[in-house]
DRENFIMI-907931 format. One record per residue: x, y, z of N, C-alpha, C in turn; residue in one letter. Coordinates in nm, 3 decimals. Atoms other than C-alpha are relative to their C-alpha. Layout:
BEGIN
[pt [X Y Z] [X Y Z] [X Y Z] 'A'] ...
END
This chain:
BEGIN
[pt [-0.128 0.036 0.057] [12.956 -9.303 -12.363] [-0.013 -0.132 -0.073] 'X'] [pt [0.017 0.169 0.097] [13.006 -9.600 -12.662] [0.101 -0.108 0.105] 'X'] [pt [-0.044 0.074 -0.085] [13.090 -9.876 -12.490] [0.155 -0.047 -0.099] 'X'] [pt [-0.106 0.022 0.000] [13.383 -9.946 -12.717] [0.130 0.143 -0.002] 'X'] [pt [-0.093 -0.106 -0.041] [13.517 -9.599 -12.567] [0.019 -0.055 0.166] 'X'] [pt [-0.027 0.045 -0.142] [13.510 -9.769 -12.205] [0.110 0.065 0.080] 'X'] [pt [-0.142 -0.104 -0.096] [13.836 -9.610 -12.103] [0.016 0.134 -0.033] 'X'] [pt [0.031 -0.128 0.024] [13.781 -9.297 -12.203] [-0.020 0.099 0.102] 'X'] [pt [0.063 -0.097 -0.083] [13.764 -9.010 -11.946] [-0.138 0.045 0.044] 'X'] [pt [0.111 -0.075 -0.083] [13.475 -8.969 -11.757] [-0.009 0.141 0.031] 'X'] [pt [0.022 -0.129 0.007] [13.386 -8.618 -11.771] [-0.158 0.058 0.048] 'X'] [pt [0.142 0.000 -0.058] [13.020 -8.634 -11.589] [-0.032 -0.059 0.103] 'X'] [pt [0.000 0.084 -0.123] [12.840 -8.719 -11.271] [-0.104 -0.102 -0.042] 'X'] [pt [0.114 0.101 -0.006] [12.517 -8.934 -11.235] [-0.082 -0.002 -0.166] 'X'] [pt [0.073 0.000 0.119] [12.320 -9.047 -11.548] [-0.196 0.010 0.038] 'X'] [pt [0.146 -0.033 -0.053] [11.992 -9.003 -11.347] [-0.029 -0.009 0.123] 'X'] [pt [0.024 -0.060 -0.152] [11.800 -8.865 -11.094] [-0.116 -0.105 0.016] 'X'] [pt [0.132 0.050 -0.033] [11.419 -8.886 -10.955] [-0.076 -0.089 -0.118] 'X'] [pt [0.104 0.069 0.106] [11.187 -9.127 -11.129] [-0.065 0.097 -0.073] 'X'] [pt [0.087 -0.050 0.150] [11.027 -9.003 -11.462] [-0.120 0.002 0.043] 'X'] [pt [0.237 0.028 0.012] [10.630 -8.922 -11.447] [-0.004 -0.080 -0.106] 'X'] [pt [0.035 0.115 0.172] [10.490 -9.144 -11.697] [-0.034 0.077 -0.118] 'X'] [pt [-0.049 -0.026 0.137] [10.447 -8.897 -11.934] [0.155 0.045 -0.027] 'X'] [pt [-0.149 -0.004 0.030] [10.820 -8.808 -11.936] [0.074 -0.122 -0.030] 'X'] [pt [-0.037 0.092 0.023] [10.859 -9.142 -11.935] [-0.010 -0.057 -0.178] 'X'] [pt [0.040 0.050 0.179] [10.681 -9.181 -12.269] [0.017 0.065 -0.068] 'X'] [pt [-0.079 -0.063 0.081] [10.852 -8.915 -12.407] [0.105 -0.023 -0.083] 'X'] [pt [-0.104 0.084 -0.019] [11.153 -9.126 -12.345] [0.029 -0.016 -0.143] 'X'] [pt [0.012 0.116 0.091] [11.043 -9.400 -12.539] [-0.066 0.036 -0.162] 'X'] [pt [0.084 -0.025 0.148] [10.832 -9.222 -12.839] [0.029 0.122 -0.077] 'X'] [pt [-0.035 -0.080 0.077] [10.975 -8.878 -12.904] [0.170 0.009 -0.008] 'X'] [pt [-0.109 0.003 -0.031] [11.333 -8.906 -12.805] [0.072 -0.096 -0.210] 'X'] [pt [-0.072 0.091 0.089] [11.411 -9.192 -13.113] [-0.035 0.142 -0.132] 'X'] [pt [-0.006 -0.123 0.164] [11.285 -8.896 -13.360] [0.090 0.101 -0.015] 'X'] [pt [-0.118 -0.087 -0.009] [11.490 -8.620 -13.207] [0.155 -0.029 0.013] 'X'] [pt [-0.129 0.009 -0.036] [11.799 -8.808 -13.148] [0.098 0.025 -0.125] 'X'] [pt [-0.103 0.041 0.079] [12.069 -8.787 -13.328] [0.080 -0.122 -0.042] 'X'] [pt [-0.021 0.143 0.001] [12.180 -9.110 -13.515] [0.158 -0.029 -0.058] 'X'] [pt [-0.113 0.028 0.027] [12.554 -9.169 -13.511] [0.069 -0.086 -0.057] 'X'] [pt [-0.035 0.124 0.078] [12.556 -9.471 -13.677] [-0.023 0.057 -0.153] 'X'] [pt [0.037 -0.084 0.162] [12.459 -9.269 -14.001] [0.105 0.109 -0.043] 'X'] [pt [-0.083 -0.119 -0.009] [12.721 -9.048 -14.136] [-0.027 0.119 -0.012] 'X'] [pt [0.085 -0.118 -0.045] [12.607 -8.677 -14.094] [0.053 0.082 -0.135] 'X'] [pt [-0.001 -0.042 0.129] [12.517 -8.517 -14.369] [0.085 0.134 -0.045] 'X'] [pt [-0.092 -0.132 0.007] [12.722 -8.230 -14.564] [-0.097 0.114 0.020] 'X'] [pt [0.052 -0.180 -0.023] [12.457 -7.927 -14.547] [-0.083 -0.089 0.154] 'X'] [pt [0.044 0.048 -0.135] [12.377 -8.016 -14.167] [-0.136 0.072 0.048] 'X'] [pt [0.103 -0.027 -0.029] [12.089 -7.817 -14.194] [-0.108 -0.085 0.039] 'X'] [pt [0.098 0.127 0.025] [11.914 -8.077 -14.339] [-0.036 -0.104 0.125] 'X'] [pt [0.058 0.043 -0.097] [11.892 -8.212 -14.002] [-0.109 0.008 0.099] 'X'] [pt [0.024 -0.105 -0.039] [11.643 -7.994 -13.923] [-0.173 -0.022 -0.067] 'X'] [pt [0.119 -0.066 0.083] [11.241 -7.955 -13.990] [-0.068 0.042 0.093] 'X'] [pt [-0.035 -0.032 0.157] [11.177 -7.718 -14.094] [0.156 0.031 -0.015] 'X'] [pt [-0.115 -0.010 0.039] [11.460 -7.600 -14.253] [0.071 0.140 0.071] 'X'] [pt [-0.090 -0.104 -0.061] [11.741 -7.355 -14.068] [0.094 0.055 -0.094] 'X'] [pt [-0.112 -0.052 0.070] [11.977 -7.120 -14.157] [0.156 -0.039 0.015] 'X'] [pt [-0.079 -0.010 -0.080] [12.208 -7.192 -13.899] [0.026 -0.117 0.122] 'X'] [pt [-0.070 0.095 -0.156] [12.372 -7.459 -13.617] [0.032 0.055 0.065] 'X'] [pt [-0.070 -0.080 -0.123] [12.418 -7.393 -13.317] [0.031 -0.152 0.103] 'X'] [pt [-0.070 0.120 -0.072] [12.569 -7.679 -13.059] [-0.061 0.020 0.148] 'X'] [pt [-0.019 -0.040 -0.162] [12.522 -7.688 -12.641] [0.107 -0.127 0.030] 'X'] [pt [-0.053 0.081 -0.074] [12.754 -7.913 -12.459] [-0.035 -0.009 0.146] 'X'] [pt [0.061 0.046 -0.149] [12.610 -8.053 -12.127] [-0.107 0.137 0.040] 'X'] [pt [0.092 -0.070 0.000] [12.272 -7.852 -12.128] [-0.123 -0.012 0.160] 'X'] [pt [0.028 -0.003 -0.146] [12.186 -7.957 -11.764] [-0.216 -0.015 -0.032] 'X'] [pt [0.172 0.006 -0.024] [11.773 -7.895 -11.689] [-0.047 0.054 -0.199] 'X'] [pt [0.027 -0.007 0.147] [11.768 -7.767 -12.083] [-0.059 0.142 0.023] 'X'] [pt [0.083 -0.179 0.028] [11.643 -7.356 -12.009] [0.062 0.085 -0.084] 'X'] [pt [-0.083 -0.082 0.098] [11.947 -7.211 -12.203] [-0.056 -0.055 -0.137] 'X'] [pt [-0.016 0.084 0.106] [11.869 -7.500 -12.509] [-0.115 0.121 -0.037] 'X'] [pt [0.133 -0.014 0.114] [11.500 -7.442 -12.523] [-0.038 0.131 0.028] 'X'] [pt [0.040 -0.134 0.052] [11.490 -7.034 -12.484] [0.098 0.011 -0.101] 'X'] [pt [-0.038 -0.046 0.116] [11.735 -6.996 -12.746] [-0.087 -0.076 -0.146] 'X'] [pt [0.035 0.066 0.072] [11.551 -7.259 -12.952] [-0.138 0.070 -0.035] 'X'] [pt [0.135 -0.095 -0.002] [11.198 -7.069 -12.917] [-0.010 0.124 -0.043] 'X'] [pt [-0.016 -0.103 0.041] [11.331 -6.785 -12.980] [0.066 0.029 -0.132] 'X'] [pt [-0.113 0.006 0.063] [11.599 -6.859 -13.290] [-0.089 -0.062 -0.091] 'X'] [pt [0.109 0.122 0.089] [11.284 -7.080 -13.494] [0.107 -0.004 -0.113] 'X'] [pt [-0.103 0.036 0.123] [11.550 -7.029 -13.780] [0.116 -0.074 0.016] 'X'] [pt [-0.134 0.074 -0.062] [11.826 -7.195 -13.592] [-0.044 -0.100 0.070] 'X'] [pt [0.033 0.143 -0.032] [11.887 -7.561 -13.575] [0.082 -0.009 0.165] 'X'] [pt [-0.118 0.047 -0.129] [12.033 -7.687 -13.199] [0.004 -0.124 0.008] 'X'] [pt [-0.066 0.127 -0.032] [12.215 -7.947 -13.130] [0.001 -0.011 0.182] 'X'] [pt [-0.034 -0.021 -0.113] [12.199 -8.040 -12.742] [0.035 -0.156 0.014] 'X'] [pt [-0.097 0.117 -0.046] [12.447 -8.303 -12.563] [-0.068 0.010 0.129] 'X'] [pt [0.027 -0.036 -0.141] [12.334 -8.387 -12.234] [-0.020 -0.168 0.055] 'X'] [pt [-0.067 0.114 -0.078] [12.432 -8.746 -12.035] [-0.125 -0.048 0.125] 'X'] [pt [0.121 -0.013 -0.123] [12.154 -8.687 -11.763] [-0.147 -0.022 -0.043] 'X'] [pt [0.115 0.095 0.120] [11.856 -8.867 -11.880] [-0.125 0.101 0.066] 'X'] [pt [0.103 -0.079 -0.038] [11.621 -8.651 -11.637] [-0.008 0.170 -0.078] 'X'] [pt [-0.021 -0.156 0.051] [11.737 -8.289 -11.814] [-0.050 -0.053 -0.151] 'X'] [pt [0.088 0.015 0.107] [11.665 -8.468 -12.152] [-0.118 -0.034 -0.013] 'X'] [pt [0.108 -0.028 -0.004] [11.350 -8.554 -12.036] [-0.102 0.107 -0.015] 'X'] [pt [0.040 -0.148 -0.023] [11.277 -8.206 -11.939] [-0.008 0.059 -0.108] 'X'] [pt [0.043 -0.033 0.067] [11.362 -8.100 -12.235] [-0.053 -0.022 -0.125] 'X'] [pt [0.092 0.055 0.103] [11.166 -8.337 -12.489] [-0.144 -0.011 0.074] 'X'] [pt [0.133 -0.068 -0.018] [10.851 -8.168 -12.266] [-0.002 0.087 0.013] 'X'] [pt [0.025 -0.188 0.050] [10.913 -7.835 -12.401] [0.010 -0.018 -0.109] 'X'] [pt [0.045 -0.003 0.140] [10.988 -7.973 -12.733] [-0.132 -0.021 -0.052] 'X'] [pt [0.129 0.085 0.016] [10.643 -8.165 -12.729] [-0.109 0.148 0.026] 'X'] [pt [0.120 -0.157 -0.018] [10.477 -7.828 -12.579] [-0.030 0.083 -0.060] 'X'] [pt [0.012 -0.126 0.052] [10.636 -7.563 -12.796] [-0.006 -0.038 -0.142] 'X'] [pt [0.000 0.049 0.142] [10.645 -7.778 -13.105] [0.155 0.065 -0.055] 'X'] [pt [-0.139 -0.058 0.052] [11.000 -7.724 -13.137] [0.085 -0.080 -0.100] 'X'] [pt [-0.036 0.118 0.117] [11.085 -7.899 -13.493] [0.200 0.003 0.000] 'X'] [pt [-0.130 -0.040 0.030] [11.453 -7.749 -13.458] [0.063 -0.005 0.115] 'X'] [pt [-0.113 -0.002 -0.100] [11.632 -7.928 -13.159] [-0.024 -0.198 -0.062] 'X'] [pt [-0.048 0.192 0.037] [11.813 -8.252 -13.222] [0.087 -0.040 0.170] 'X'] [pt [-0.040 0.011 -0.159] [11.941 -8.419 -12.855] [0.101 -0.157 -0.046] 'X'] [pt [-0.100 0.101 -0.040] [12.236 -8.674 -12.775] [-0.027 -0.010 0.152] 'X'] [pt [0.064 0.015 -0.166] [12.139 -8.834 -12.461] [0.157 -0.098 0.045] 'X'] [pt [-0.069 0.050 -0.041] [12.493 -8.907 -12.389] [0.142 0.115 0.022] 'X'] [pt [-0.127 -0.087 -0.024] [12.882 -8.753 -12.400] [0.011 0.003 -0.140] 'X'] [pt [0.032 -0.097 0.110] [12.911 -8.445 -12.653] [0.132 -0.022 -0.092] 'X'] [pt [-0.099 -0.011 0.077] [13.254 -8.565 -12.758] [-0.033 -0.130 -0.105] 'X'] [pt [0.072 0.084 0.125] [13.077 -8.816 -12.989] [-0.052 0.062 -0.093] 'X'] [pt [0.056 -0.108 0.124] [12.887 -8.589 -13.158] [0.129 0.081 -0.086] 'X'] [pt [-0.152 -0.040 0.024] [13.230 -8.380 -13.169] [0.008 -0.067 -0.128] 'X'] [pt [-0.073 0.073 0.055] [13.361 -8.662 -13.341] [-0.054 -0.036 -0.138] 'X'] [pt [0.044 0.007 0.107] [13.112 -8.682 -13.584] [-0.059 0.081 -0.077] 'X'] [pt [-0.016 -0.133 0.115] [13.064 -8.335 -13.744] [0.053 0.039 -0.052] 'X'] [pt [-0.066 -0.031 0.130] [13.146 -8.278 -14.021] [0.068 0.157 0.035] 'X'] [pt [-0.061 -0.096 0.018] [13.431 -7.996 -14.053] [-0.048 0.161 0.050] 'X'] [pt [0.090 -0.119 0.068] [13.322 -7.581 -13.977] [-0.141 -0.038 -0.031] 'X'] [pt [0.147 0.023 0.046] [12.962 -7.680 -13.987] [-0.097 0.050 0.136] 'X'] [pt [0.075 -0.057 -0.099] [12.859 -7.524 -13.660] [0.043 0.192 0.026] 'X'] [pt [0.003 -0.119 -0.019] [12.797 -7.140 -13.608] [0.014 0.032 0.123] 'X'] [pt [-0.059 -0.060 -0.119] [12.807 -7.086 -13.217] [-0.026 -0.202 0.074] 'X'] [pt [-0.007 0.113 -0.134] [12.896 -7.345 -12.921] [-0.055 0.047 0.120] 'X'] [pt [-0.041 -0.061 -0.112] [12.775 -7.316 -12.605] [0.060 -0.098 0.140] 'X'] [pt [-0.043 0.045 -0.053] [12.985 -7.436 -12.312] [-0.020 0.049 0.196] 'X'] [pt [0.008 -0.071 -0.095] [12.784 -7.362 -11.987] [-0.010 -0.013 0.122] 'X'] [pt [-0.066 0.046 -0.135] [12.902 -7.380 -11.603] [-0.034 -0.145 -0.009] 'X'] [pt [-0.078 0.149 0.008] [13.052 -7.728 -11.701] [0.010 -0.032 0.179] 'X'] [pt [0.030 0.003 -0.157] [13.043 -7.932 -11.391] [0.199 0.048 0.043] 'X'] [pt [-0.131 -0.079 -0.063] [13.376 -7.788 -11.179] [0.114 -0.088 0.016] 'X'] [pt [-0.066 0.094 -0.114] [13.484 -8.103 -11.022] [0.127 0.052 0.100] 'X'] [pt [-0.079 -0.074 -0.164] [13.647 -7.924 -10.682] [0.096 -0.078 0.007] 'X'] [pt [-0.193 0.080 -0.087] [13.872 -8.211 -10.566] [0.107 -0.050 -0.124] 'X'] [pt [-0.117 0.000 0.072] [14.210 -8.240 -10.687] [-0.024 -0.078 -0.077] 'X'] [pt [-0.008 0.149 0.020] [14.165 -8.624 -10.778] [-0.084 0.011 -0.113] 'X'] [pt [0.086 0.030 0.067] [13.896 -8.522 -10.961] [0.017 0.107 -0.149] 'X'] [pt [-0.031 -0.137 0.060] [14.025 -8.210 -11.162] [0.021 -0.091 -0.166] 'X'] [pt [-0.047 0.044 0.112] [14.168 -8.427 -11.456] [-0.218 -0.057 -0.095] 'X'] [pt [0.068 -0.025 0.042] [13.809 -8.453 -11.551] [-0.121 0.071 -0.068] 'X'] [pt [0.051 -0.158 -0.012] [13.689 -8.081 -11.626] [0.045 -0.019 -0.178] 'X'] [pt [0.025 0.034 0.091] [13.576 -8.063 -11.963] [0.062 0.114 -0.100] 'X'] [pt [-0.051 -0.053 0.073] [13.743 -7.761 -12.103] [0.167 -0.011 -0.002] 'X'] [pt [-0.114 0.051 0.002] [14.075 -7.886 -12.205] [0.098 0.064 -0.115] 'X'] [pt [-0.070 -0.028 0.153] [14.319 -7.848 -12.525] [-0.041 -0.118 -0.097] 'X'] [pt [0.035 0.122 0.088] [14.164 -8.160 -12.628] [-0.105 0.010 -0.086] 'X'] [pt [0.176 -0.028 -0.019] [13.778 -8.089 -12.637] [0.033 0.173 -0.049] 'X'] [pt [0.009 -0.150 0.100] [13.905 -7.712 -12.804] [0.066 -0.049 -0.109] 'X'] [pt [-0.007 0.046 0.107] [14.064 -7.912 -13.049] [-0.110 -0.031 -0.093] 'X'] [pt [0.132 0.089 0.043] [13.742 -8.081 -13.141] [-0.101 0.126 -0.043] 'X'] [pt [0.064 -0.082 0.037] [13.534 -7.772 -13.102] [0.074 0.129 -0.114] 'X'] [pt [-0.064 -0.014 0.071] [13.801 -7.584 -13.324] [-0.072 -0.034 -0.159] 'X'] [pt [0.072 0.101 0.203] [13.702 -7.823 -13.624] [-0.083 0.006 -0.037] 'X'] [pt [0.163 -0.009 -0.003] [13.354 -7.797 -13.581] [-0.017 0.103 -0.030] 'X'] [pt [0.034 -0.162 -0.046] [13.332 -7.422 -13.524] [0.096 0.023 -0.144] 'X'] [pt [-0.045 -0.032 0.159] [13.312 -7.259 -13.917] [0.059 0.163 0.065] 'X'] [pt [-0.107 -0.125 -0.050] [13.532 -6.931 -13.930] [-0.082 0.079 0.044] 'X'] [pt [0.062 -0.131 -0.010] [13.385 -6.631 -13.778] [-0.080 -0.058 0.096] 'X'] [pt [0.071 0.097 -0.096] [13.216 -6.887 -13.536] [0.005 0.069 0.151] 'X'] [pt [0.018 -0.029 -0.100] [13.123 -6.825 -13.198] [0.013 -0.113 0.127] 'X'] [pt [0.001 0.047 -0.111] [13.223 -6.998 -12.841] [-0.050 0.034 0.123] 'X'] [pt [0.015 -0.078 -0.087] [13.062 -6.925 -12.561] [-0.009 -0.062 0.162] 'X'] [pt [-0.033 0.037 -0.180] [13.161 -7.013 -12.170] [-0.031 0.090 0.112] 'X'] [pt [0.064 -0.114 -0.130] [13.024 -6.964 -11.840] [0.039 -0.104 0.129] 'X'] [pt [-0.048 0.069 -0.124] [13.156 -7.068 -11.477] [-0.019 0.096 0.103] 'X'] [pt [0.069 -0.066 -0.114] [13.033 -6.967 -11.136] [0.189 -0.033 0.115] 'X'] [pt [-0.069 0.031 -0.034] [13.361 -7.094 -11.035] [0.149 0.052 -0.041] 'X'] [pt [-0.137 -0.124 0.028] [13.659 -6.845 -10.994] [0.135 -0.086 -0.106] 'X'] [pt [-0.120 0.065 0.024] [13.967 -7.070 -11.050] [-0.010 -0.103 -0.137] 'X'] [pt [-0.021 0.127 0.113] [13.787 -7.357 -11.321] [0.003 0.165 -0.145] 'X'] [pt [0.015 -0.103 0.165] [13.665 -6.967 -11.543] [0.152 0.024 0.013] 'X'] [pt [-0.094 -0.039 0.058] [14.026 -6.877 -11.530] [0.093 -0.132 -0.052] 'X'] [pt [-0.017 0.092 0.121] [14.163 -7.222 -11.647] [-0.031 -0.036 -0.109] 'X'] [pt [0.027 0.013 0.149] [13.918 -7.218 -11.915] [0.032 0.143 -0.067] 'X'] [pt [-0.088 -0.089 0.143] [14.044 -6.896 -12.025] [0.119 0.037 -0.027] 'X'] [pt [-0.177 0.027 0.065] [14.402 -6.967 -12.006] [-0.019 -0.057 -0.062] 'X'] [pt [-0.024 0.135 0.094] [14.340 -7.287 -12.181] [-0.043 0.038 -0.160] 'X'] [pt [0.035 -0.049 0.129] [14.132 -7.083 -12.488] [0.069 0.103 -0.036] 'X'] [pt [-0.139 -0.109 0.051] [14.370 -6.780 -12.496] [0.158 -0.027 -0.046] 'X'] [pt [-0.084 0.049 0.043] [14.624 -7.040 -12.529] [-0.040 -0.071 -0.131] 'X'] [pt [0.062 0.049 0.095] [14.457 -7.205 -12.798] [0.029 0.092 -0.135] 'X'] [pt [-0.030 -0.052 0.066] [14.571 -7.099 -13.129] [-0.143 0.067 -0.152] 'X'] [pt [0.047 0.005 0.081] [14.245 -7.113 -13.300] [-0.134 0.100 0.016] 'X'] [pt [0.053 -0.070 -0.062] [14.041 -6.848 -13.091] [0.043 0.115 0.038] 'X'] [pt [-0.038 -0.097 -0.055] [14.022 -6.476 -12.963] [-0.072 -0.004 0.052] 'X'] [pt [0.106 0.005 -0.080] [13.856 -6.378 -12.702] [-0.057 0.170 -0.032] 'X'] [pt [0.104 -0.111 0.105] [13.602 -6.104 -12.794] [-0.011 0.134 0.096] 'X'] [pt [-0.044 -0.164 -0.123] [13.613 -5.860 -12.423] [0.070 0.065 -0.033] 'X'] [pt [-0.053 -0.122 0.025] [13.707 -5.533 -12.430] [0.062 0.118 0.114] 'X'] [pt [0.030 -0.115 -0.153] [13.592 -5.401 -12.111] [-0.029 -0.119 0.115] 'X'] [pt [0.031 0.079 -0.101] [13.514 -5.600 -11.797] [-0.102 -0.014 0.016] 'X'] [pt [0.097 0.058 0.006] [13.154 -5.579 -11.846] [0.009 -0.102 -0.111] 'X'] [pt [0.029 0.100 0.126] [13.186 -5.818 -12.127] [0.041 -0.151 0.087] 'X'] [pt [-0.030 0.141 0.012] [13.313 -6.113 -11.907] [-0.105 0.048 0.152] 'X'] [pt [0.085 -0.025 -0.076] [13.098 -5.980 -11.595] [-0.159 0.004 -0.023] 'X'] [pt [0.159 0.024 0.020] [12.746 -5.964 -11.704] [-0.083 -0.086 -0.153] 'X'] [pt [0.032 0.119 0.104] [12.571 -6.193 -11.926] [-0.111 0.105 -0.106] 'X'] [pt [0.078 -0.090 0.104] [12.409 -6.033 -12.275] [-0.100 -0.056 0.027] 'X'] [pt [0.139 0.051 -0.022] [12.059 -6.022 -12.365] [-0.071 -0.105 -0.042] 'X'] [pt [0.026 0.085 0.026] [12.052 -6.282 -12.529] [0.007 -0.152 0.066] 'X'] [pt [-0.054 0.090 -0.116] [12.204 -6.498 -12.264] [-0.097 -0.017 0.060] 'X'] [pt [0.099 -0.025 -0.123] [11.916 -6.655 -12.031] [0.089 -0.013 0.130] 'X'] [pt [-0.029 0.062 -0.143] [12.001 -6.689 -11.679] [-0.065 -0.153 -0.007] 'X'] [pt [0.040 0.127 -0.054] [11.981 -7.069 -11.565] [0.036 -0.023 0.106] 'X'] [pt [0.056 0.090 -0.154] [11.879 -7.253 -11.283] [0.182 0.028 0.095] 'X'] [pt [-0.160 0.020 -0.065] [12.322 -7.310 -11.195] [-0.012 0.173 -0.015] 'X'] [pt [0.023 -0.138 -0.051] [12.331 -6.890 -11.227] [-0.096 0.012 0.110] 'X'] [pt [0.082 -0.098 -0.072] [12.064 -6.819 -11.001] [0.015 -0.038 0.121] 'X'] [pt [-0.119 0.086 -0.144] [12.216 -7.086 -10.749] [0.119 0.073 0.007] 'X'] [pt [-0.172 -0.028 -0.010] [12.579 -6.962 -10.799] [-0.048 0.157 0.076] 'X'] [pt [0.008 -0.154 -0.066] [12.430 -6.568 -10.731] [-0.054 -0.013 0.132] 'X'] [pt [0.063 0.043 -0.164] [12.224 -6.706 -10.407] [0.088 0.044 0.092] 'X'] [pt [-0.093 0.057 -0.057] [12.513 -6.875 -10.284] [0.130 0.110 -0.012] 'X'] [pt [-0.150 -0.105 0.005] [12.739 -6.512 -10.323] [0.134 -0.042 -0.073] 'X'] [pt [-0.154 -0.020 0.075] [12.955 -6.623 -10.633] [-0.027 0.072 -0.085] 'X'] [pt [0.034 -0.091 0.174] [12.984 -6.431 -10.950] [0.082 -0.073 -0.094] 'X'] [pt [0.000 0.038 0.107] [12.918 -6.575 -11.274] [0.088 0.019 -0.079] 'X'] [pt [-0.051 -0.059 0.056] [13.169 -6.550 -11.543] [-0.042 -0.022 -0.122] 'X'] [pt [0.091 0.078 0.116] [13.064 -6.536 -11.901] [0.112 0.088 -0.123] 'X'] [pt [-0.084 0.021 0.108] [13.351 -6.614 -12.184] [-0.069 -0.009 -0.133] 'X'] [pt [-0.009 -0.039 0.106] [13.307 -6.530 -12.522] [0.104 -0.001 -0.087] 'X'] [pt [-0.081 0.005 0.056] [13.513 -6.635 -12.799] [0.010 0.019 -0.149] 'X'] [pt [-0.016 -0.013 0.115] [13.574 -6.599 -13.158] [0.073 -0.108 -0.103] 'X'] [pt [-0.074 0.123 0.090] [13.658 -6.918 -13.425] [0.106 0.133 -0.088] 'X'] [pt [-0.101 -0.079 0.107] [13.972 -6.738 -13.615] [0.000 -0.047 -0.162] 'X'] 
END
């Protein structure tokens, strides 16, 4: 978070875990300043160009956790640029040593809170979002910090070019049906189900991550939202 956002909603837990190995450490420090994204720069109009090589396509994550959703769609998509947000300095570690492994020229990382980035994309300039089991926060006290809001679909709204894609996932009965009251209320989205496998099982393109394979352990079921920019 910019420090002259200080009062700003907290919307995250810890900014780090276990100590870094030293090469994650020197990942940190030597590949991180290439991939980041630089907000002090205003972001360019064909946002490709953020990108080498060159993409067809943006795609966004918001809070990308250990990074397995980022970097299989990224490995797999070589034509598609990603954008990943992620606050947790050990998950961006993690995954600037899969960029370094797979030579992945087409992921750009914010090692902080995604409503900055938000704030600084340019108009319709992103093709899909993804928004995936956001943390829950359980206690009441803590609820006013749960990241799918009318605020944060405003933002992704603007971003997200027509025909655009949203896509949400919660292991958590009560936060998936607030986030899909809150986007069915939303004037700027449909939601794309038809049938009940569509919010019950995750496509093929969908990986399972680490929070799925915990949530199925632990006897919950996944939900997986799908939306449509209007």
């Amino acid at each position: 978070m910019n420090g002259g956002e200080a009062g700003r909603r907290r919307l995250y837990g810890r900014r780090k875990g276990h100590r870094l190995s030293a090469r994650r450490q020197h990942l940190i420090e030597t590949l991180l300043p290439h991939v980041a994204i630089d907000l002090a720069k205003p972001a360019p109009e064909a946002l490709t160009t953020l990108f080498d090589p060159s993409v067809r396509s943006v795609w966004l994550e918001v809070g990308f956790g250990a990074g397995e959703h980022l970097v299989w769609q990224a490995d797999r998509n070589r034509d598609v640029g990603l954008i990943g947000c992620e606050p947790f300095i050990n998950g961006i570690a993690k995954v600037l040593s899969e960029i370094d492994e797979r030579e992945l020229g087409t992921v750009r990382l914010h090692a902080d809170d995604a409503r900055d980035v938000l704030a600084w994309l340019p108009q319709s300039t992103i093709d899909r979002v993804f928004v995936l089991f956001p943390d829950p926060w359980p206690k009441k006290r803590h609820k006013r910090r749960r990241l799918v809001t009318g605020e944060t679909l405003d933002a992704l709204a603007r971003v997200l070019a027509p025909g655009g894609e949203l896509r949400m996932a919660s292991d958590i009965a009560d936060y998936a049906a607030v986030m899909l009251g809150n986007v069915l209320r939303h004037p700027a989205f449909a939601w794309t189900a038809t049938r009940p496998a569509h919010w019950r099982e995750r496509p093929d393109d969908w990986p399972q991550t680490r929070y799925e394979e915990k949530a199925r352990a632990q006897g919950r079921q996944p939900y997986f939202l799908t939306f449509r920019r209007l």
